[in-house]
C-alpha positions as CSV (number, residue, x, y, z in Angstrom):
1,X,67.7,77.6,88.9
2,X,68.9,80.4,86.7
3,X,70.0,83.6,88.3
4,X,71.0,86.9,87.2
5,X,73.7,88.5,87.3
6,X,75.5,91.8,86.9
7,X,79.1,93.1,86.6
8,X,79.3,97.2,87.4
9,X,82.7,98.4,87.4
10,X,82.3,101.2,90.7
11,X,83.8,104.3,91.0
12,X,85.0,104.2,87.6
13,X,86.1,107.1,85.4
14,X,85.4,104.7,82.0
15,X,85.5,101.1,81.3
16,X,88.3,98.6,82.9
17,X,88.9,101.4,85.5
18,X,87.4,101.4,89.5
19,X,86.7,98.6,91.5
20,X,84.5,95.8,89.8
21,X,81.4,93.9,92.0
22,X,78.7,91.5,91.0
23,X,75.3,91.9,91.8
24,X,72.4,89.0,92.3
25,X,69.1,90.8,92.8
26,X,67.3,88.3,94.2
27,X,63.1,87.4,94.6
28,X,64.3,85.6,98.1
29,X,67.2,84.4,100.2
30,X,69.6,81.5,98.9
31,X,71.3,79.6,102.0
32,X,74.7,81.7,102.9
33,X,76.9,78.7,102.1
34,X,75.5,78.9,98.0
35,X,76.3,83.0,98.6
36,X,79.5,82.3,99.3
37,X,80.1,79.5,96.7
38,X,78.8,82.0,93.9
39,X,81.2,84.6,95.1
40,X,84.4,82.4,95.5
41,X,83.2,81.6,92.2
42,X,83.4,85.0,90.9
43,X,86.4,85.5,92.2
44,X,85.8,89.5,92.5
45,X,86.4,91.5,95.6
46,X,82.8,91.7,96.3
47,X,79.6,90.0,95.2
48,X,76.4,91.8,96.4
49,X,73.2,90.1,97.2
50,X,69.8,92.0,97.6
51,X,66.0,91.2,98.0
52,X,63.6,93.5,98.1
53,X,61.3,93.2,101.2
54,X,59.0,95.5,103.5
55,X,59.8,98.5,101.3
56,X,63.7,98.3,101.1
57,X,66.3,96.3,99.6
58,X,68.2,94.2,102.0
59,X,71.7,93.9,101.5
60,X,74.6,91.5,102.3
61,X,78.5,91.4,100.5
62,X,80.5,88.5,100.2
63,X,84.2,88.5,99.5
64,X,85.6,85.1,98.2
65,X,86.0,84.2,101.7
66,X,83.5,85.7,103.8
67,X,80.7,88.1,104.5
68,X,81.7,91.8,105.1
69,X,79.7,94.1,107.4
70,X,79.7,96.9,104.8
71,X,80.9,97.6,101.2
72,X,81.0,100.5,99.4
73,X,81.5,99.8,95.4
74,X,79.4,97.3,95.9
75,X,76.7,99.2,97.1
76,X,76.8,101.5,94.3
77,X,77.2,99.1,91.9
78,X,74.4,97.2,93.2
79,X,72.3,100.7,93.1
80,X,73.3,101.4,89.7
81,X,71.6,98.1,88.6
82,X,68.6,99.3,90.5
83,X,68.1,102.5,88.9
84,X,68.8,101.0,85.2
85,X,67.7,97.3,84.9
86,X,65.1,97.7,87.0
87,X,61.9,99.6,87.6
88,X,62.6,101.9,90.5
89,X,60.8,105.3,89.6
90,X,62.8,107.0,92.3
91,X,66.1,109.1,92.7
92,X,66.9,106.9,96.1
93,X,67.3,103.8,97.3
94,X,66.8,102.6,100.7
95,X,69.0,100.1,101.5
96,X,69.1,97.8,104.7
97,X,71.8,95.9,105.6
98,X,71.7,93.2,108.8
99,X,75.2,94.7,109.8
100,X,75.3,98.4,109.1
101,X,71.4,99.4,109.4
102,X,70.1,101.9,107.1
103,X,72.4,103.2,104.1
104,X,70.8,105.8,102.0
105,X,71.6,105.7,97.7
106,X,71.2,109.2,95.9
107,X,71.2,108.8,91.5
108,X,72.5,112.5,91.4
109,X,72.7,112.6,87.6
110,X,75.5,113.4,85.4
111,X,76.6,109.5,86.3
112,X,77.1,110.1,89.7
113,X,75.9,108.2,92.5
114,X,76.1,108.7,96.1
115,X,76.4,106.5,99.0
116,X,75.2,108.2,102.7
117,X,76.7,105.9,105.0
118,X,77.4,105.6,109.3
119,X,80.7,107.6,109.7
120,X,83.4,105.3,111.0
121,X,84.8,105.8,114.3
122,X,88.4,106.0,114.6
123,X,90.9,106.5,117.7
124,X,94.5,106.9,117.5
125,X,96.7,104.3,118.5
126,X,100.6,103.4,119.0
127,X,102.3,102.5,116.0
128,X,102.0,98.6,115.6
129,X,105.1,97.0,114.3
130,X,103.1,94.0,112.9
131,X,101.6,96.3,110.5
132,X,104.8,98.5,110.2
133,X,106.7,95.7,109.1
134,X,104.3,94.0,106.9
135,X,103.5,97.4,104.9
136,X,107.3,98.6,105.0
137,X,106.8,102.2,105.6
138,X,106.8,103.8,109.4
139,X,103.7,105.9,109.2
140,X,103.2,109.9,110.4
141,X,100.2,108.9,112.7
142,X,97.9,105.1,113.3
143,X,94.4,105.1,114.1
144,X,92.0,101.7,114.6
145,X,88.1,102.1,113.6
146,X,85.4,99.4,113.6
147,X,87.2,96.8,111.3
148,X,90.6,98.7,109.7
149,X,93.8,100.1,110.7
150,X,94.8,103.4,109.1
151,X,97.8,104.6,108.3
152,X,98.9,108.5,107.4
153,X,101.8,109.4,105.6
154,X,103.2,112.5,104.5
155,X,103.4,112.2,100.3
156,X,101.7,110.9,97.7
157,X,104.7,109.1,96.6
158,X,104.9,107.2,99.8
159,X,101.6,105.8,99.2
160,X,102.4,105.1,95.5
161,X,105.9,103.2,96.5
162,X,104.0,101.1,99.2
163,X,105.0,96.9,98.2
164,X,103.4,95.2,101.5
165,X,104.4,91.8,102.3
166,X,100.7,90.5,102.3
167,X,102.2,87.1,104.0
168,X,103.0,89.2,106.8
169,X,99.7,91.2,106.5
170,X,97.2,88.6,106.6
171,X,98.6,87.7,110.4
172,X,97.1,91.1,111.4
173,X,93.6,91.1,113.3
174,X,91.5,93.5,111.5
175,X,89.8,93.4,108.2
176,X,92.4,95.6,106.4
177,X,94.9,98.1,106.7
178,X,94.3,102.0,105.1
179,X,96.8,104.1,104.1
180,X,96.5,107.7,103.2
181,X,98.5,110.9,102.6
182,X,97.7,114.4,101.1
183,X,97.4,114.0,97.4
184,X,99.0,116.0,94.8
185,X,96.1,116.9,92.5
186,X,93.4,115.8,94.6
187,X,93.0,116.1,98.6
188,X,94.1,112.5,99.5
189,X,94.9,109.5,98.1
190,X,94.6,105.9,99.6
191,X,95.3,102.4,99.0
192,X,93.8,99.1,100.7
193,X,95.2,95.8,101.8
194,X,92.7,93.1,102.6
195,X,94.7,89.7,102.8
196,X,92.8,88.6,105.3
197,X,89.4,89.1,103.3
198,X,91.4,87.2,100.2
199,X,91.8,90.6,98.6
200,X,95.2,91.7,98.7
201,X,94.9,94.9,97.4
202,X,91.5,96.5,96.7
203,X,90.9,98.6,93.7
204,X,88.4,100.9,95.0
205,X,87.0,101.0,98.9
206,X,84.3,103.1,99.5
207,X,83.6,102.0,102.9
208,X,87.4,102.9,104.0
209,X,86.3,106.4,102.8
210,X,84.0,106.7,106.1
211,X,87.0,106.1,107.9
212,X,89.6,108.7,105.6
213,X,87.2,111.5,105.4
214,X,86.7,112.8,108.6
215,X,90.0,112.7,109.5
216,X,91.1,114.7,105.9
217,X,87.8,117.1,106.4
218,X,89.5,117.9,110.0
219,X,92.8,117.8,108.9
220,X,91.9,120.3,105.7
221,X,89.1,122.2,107.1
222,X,86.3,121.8,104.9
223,X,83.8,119.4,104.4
224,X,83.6,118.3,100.7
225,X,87.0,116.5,99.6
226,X,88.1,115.0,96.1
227,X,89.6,111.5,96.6
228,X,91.6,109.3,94.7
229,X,92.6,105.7,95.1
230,X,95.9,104.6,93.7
231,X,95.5,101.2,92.7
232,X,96.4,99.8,89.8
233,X,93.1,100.2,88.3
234,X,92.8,103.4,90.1
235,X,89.1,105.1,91.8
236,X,88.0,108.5,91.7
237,X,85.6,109.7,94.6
238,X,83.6,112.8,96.1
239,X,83.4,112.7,99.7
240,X,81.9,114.9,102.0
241,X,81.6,115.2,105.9
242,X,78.0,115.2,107.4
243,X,79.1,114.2,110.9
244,X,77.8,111.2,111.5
245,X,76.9,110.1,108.0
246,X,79.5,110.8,105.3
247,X,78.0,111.1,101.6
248,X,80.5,109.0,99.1
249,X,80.1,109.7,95.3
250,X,81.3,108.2,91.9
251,X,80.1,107.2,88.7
252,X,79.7,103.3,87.6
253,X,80.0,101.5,84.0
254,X,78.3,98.3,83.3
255,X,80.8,95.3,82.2
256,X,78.7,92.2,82.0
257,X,75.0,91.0,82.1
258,X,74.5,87.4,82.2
259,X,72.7,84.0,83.9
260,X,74.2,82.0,86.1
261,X,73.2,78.3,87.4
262,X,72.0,77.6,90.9
């Protein structure tokens, strides 16, 4: 069986820049072990998999080692090949995902799309010397949400001189480790460590961003923040604060249209 297949590099200010996903849209369900083999196959931080039924797109993301509960660049990657390959009339999507319920797309033109997702919920914890050690910087503050640990520093420059030892990392329970400081040209700045997920460090994470931006719109005082994530590839963002939603925006560039065997 021949399957399409899209690459969308997410969160991208121009091509080879963001955080690249692939995206199968789907007429039903393949068994989760072939969803898996097709995204260890990719070898990208996230492949998304969506089928349209009873009037929404359900969604699942697959890293090369396991399913995710939710996925940021790959939801707007998987979007933008909604709104251009194929015939959706509409500005939104309504996605549905098994693990994270309802997440609302928005095509807001000029390139941008945004992501309404569940707002993470984050409680400060003592610093944990597992992670301390393994990222090599004693962080300002530690909070835990749903799946990550996040870190706060004071500078820029400590997030940009962060070398983890991602042998150490990958011992730590939790899907990956945040860390974020005030930026210098932008409100904050992030990075992402995912060892555990087989990603050691993730380009760009939108869904870390429901965990950063409440604490920064707090923090700051105002609702809508500029974001950038320093990764080598780098991520540009538009967050904003809705209480329990937070509204995640960024532009997309197509990479790769192809077929793939089944």
């Amino acid at each position: 069986m021949k399957q399409k297949i899209y690459q969308i590099d997410a969160f991208a200010s121009g091509p080879f820049k963001g955080n690249p996903a692939a995206v199968c849209v789907m007429e039903s369900w393949l068994p989760d072990e072939i969803m898996q083999s097709i995204a260890e196959e990719n070898n990208l931080a996230e492949t998304a998999f969506t089928v349209f039924e009873n009037g929404k797109y359900t969604l699942r993301w697959f890293t090369p080692e396991t399913e995710v509960d939710l996925c940021g660049h790959a939801t707007l990657a998987t979007a933008y090949v909604i709104f251009n390959y194929y015939e959706h009339k509409e500005n939104t999507i309504w996605f549905y995902s098994p693990r994270s319920s309802e997440l609302l797309v928005t095509n807001e033109g000029d390139g941008f799309i945004s992501l309404n997702f569940p707002t993470d919920e984050i409680e400060k914890v003592p610093a944990e010397s597992p992670i301390n050690e393994a990222i090599g910087y004693i962080p300002l503050e530690t909070y835990k949400g749903k799946t990550d640990y996040m870190l706060v520093y004071g500078s820029q420059q400590e997030i940009e001189n962060l070398n983890p030892n991602f042998f150490l990392l990958d011992d730590v329970d939790c899907r990956g480790v945040i860390a974020t400081a005030p930026g210098d040209e932008v409100d904050f700045v992030s990075r992402f460590f995912a060892p555990k997920c087989g990603i050691p460090e993730d380009p760009v994470t939108g869904s870390a961003h429901t965990t950063m931006t409440p604490y920064w719109s707090k923090k700051l005082g105002r609702t809508g923040l500029t974001a950038k994530q320093l990764s080598k590839r780098s991520g540009d963002l538009l967050c904003e604060d809705l209480g329990e939603r937070v509204k995640i925006s960024g532009k997309a560039v197509p990479y790769l249209v192809g077929e793939i065997e089944v």
